[in-house]
C-alpha positions in Angstrom: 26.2 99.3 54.1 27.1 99.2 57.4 30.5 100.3 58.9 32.7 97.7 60.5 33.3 98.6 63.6 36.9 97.2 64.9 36.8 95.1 68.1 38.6 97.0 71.1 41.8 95.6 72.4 42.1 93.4 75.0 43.4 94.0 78.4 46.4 92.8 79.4 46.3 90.4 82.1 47.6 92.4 85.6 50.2 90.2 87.2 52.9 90.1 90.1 56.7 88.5 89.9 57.8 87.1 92.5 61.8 86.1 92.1 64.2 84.5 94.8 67.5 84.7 94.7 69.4 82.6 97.5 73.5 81.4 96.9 73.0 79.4 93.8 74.5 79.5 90.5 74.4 82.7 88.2 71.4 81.0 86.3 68.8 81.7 89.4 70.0 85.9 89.6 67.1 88.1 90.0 68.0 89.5 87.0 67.5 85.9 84.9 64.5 85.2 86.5 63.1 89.0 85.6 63.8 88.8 82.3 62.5 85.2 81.6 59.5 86.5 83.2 59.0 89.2 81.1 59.3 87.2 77.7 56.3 85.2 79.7 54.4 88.0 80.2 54.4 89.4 76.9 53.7 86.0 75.0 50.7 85.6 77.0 49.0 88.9 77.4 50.4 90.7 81.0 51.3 93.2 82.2 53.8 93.0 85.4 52.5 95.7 88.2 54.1 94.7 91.1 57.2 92.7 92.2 58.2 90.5 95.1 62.0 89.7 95.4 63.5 87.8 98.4 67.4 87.8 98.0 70.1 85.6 99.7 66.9 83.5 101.3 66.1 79.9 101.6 64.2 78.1 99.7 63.2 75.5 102.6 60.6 77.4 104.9 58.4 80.5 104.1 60.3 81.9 107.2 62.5 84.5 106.0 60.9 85.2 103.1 59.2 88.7 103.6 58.4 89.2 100.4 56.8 85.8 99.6 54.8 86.4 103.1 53.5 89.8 101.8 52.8 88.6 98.2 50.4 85.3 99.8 48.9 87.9 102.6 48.0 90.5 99.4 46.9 87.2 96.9 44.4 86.4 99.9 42.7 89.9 101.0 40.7 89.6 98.4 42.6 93.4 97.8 45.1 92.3 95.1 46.0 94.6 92.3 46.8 91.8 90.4 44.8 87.9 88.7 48.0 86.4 88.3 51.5 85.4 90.2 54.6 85.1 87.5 57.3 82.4 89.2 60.8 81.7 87.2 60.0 77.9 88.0 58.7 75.8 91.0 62.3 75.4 92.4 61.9 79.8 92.5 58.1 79.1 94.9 60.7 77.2 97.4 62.2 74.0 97.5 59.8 72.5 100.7 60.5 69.6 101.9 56.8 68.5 102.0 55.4 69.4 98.3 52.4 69.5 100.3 53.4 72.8 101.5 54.4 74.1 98.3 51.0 73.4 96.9 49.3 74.8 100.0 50.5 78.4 99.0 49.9 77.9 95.7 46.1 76.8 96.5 45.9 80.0 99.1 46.6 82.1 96.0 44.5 80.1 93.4 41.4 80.2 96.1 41.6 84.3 96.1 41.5 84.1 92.4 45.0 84.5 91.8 47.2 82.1 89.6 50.7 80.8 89.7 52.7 80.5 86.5 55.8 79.0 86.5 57.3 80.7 83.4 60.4 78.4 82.7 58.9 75.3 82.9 57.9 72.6 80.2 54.1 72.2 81.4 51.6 74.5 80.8 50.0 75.9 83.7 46.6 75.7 82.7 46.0 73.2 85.9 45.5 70.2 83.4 46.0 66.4 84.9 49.4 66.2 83.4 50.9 69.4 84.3 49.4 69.1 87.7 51.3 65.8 88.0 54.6 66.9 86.2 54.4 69.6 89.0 54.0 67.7 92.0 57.4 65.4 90.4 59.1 68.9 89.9 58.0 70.2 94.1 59.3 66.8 95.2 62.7 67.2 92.6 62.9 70.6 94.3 62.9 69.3 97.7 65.6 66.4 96.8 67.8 68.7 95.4 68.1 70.4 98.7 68.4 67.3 100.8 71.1 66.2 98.4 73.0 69.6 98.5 72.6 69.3 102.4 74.7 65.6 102.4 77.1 67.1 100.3 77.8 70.0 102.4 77.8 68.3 106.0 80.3 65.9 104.3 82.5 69.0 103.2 82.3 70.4 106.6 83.5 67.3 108.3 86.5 67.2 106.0 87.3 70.5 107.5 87.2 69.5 110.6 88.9 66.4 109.7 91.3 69.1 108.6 91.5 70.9 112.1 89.3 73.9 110.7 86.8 75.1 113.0 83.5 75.2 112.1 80.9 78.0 113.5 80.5 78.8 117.1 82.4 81.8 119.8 85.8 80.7 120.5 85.2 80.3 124.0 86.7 81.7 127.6 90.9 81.8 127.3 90.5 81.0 123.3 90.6 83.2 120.2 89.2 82.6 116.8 92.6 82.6 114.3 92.0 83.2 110.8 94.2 81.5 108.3 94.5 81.6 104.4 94.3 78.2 102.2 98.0 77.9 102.9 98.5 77.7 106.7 99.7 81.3 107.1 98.3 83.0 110.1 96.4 86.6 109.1 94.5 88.2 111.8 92.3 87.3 115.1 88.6 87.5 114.8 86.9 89.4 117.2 83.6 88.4 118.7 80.9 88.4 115.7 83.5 89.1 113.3 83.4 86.6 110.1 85.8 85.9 107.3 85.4 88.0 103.8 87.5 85.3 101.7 85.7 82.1 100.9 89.4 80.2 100.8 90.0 81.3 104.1 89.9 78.8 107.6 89.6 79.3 111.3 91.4 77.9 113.7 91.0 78.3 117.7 94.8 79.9 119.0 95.3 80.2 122.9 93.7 83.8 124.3 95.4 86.0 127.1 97.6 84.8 129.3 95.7 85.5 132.1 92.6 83.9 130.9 94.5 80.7 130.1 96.2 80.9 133.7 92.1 80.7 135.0 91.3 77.6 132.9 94.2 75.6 134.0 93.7 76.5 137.3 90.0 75.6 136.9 91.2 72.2 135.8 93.7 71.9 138.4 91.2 72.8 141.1 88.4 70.5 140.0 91.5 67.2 139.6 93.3 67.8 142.0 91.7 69.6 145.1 88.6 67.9 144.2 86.2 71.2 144.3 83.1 71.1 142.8 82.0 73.5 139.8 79.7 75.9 142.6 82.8 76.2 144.7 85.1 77.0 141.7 82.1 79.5 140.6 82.2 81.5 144.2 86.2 81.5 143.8 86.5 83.0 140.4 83.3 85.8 141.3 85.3 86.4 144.7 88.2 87.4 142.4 86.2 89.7 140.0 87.0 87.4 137.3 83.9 87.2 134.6 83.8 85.0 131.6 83.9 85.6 127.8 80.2 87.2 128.2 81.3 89.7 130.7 79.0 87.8 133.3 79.7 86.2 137.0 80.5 82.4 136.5 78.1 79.7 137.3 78.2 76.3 138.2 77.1 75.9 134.4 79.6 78.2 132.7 82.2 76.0 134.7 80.7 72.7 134.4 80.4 73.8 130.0 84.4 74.8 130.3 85.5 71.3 131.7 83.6 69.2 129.7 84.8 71.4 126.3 87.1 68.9 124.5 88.9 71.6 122.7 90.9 72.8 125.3 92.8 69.8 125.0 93.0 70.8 121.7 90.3 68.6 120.2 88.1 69.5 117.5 84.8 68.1 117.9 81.8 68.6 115.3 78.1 67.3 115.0 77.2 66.9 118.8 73.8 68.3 117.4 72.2 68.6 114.1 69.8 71.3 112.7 69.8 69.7 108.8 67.0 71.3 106.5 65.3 74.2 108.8 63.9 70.7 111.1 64.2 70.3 114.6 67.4 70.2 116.5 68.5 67.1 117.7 71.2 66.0 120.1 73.3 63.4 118.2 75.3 60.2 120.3 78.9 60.5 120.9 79.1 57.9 118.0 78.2 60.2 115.5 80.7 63.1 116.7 83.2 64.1 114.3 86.7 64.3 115.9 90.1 65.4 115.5 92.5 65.2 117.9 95.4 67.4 117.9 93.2 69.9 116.1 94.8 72.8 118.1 97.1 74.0 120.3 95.5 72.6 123.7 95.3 74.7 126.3 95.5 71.9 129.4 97.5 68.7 128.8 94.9 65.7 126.9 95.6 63.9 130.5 94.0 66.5 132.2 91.0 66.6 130.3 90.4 63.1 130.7 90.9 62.9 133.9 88.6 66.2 134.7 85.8 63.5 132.5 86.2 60.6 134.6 85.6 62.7 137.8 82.4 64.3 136.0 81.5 60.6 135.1 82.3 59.3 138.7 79.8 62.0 140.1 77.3 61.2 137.3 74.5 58.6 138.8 72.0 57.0 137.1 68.4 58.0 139.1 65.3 56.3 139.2 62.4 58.6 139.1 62.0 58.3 142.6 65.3 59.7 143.7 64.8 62.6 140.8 61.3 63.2 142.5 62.7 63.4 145.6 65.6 65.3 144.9 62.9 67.7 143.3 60.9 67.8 146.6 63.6 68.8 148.4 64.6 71.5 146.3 61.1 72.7 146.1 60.8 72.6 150.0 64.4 74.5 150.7 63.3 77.2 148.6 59.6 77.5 148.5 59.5 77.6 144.6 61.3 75.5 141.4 62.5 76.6 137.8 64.4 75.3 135.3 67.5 78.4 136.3 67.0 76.7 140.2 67.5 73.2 139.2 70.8 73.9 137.0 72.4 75.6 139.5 72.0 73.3 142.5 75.0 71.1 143.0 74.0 67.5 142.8 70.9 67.6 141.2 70.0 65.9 137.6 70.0 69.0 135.2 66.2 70.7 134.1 66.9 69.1 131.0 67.5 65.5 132.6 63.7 65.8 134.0 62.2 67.2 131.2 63.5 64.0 129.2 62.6 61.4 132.0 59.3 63.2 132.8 57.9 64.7 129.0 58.1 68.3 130.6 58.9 70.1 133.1 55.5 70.9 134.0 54.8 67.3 135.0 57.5 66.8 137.3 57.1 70.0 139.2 53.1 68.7 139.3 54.3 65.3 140.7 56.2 66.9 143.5 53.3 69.4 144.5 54.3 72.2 142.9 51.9 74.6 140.6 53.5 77.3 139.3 51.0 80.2 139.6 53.5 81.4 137.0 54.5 81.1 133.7 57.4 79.4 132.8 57.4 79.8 128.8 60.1 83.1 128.8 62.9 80.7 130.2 61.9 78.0 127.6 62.0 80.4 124.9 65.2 81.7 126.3 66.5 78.2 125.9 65.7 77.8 122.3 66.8 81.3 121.9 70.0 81.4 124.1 72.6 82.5 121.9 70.4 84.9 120.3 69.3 86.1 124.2 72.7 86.0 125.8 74.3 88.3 122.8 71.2 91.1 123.2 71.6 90.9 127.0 75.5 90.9 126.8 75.1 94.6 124.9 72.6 95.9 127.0 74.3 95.4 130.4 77.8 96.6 128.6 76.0 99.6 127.1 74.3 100.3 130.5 77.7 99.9 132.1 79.6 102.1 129.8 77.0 105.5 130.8 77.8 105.0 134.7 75.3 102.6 135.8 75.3 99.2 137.6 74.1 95.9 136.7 73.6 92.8 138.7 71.6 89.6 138.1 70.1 88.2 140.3 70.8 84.3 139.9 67.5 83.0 140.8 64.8 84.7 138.9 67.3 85.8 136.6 66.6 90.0 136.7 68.8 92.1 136.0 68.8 95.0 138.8 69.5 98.8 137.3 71.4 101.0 140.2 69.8 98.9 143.1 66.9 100.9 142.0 64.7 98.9 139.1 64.2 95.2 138.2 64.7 94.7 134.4 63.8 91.8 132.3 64.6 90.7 128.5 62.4 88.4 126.4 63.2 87.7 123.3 59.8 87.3 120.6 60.1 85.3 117.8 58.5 85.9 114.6 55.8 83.2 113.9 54.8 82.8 110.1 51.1 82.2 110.2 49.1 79.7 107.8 48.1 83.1 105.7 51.7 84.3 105.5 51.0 87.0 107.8 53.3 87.5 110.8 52.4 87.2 114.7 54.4 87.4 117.7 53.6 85.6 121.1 54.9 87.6 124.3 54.6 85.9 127.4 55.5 87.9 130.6 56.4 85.8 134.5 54.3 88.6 136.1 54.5 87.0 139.4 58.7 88.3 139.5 57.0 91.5 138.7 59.9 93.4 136.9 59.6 97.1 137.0 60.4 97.1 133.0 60.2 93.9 130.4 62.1 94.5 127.0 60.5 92.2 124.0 62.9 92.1 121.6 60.7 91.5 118.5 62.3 89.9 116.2 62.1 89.9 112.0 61.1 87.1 110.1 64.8 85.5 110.3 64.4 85.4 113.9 68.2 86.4 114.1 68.1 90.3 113.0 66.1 92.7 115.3 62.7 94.8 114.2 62.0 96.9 117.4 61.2 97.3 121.0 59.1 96.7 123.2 59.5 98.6 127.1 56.4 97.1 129.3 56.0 99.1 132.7 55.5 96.5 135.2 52.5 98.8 136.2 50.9 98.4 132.8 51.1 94.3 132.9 48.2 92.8 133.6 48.1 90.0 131.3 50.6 87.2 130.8 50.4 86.9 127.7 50.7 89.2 124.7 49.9 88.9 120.6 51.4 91.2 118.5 51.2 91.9 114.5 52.6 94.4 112.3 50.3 97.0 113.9 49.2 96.8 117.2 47.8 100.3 117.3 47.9 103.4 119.7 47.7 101.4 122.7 50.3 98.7 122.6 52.5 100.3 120.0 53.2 103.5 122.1 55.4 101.1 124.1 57.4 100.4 121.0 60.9 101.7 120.4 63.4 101.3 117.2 66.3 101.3 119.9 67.1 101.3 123.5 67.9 105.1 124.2 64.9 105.5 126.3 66.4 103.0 128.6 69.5 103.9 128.6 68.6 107.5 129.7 66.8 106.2 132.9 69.8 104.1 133.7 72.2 107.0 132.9 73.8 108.7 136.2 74.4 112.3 136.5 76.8 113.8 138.8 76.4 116.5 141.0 78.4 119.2 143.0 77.9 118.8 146.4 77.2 122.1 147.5 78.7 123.4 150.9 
């Protein structure tokens, strides 16, 4: 008779979790979404080796999302310690906008081998017609949900303002961020980058210093009634010493910005532009501005500011694209060269965004006048896009460089900053670039024809707000404009890198010594 042998036991299936976790309701913790999972799992024969957790991050984009990023770049080597992906539900992969996108991902795993369950749902993910098509309703439900919750929180945010609560954004030169509770009572002034800890709380702008608010009335006054123009008013306040909320010389831009700022009359003024669902920023008509007058304690009288508009207005001409060209070609001839820094800071002339709207691009206009730039003009785009972000990190280095003794100046055409009348510095800021694969790429591109003596990349994470590292370039050791970094660049490009700036600072730093007789 012959002995039954028993079968062996079947392997358990290796699989990873992926959970996301971003400001909604207790039922989408981590911790829900683990052990729903894990019921999953055991019902169907896996084993969870690896998790993937994104917390306090958006559903909308894969920017952001580190852990999503690594899980899809894993899923695709080919590599993968693990056949399947374990999701709470499809809302959990990301609430896309195009379900397209959604499914891409999920097809980038599924093409590696890999699966997606969505563990909470009714369908059965065993890529059947009908689950396939209850999923695509469930992507686009996922994407409505967050267009829906995007109405409703634009319409709350212009009851604020409707309110006279400010919403976002630095207080400005001669005005201070107020913080209020739900009540009206006054609690403390919020310094530059600080935010409130109470979600009851409001923020109200309250008049600054009095000898800030002394230099915007008389910026006012100046521009009304003595009829000076914003350069002139620039070259008075620098002749003084006097620098703006940045710590930086004014401009005919910084000035221009303060005049046309409709809450120092005590305005409050919200949706000039809109950046709804992660898309492209757009600069919204006056019509769809929401105002509230009386908002705050103004700092110049509402007359004032009116009439400071009307002059701005008067001076404001409609160009054809003959006088913009030729306004161009005479710029270019005075000084030999043209940028978009040049343009903006050359009384009378249309601003660099003005042409870029009339003429598609910069690039085009400068071509119509004669002008090839043998250099490249990207880092002063990006530092558009980026200008908060840019302003902030070059803020702290010239302060920081300032505080250990040594001197900063910009100069306010090419836009270096010059260390001790001894070295040329330049910041770029690099943005992190998701790729289709979910890996990560950043694009430097250097204006080698200024020929700094050192270019800092700031490379930034996958937020593009928080900073990764460093990058110090010798100008000697530039020879290309252009630059493509990943996680790791090896020997040769990451020996430039740096988690801070102390290198810098200690060849900026000055050290004093006895004179000896």
């Amino acid at each position: 008779m012959d002995q039954q042998h028993p079968k062996p036991a079947r392997k358990p299936i290796r699989a990873a979790q992926y959970v996301r976790m971003s400001t909604e309701h207790q039922q989408y913790s981590t911790e829900n979404q683990s052990d729903a999972i894990a019921r999953y799992a055991e019902q169907h024969g896996m084993e969870i080796v690896v998790t993937h957790a994104d917390s306090g991050k958006s559903g909308l984009t894969l920017a952001g999302r580190e852990e999503l990023q690594k899980l899809l770049e894993e899923a695709e080597s080919g590599h993968a310690d693990f056949s399947a992906v374990l999701v709470y539900d499809v809302s959990r992969w990301g609430r896309f906008q195009d379900v397209d996108e959604s499914a891409y991902h999920e097809y980038v795993c599924r093409r590696a081998g890999v699966n997606v369950h969505y563990c909470a749902e009714q369908f059965e993910n065993d890529g059947s017609p009908i689950s396939n098509l209850i999923k695509s309703v469930k992507r686009t439900m996922a994407g409505e949900y967050s267009r829906e919750l995007s109405v409703k929180v634009f319409a709350g945010q212009c009851r604020l303002i409707e309110l006279g609560y400010r919403q976002g954004g630095p207080a400005g030169y001669g005005l201070r961020r107020q913080l209020v509770a739900m009540d009206g009572t006054a609690k403390e002034i919020l310094s530059r980058g600080q935010q409130k800890s109470i979600q009851t709380d409001r923020v109200i702008l309250v008049p600054g210093p009095a000898d800030e608010l002394q230099v915007v009335r008389e910026i006012f006054e100046t521009f009304t009634q003595e009829e000076r123009t914003e350069v002139q008013i620039a070259e008075s306040l620098n002749d003084r010493g006097l620098l703006t909320d940045l710590a930086r010389q004014w401009t005919r831009g910084t000035v221009h910005q303060l005049l046309t700022n409709p809450k120092y009359a005590g305005m409050n003024v919200y949706n000039r532009k809109s950046f709804k669902l992660k898309k492209r920023r757009i600069a919204n008509p006056p019509g769809m501005w929401i105002r509230k007058d009386a908002a705050f304690e103004a700092v110049v009288a509402p007359e004032l500011f009116s009439r400071a508009q009307e002059i701005i207005q008067a001076r404001s001409k409609h160009y054809t694209d003959d006088e913009m060209l030729d306004q161009l070609r005479n710029l270019f001839t005075r000084y030999g060269t043209l940028s978009g820094v040049l343009i903006d800071e050359s009384e009378g002339m249309p601003s660099s965004s003005a042409y870029r709207s009339r003429f598609s691009s910069l690039a085009r206009a400068y071509t119509l006048v004669g002008f090839t730039p043998e250099r490249d003009f990207a880092f002063i785009e990006i530092n558009r896009k980026l200008r908060e972000a840019h302003a902030a990190h070059c803020e702290t280095l010239v302060t920081r460089l300032r505080e250990i003794g040594a001197s900063v100046r910009q100069d306010p055409i090419t836009e270096l900053f010059i260390v001790n009348e001894e070295f040329s510095l330049s910041m770029i800021m690099a943005k992190c670039q998701p790729t289709a694969n979910g890996s990560m790429r950043w694009n430097l591109r250097f204006d080698t024809s200024l020929r700094p003596d050192v270019t800092i990349a700031v490379r930034l994470e996958a937020d593009n707000q928080s900073v990764r590292d460093y990058y110090m370039f010798p100008g000697t050791d530039l020879f290309t404009k252009r630059l493509r970094l990943s996680r790791e660049n090896g020997i040769l490009i990451d020996l430039y890198r740096f988690d801070d700036l102390k290198f810098l600072e200690g060849m900026a730093e000055r050290t004093w010594i006895e004179r000896v007789a």
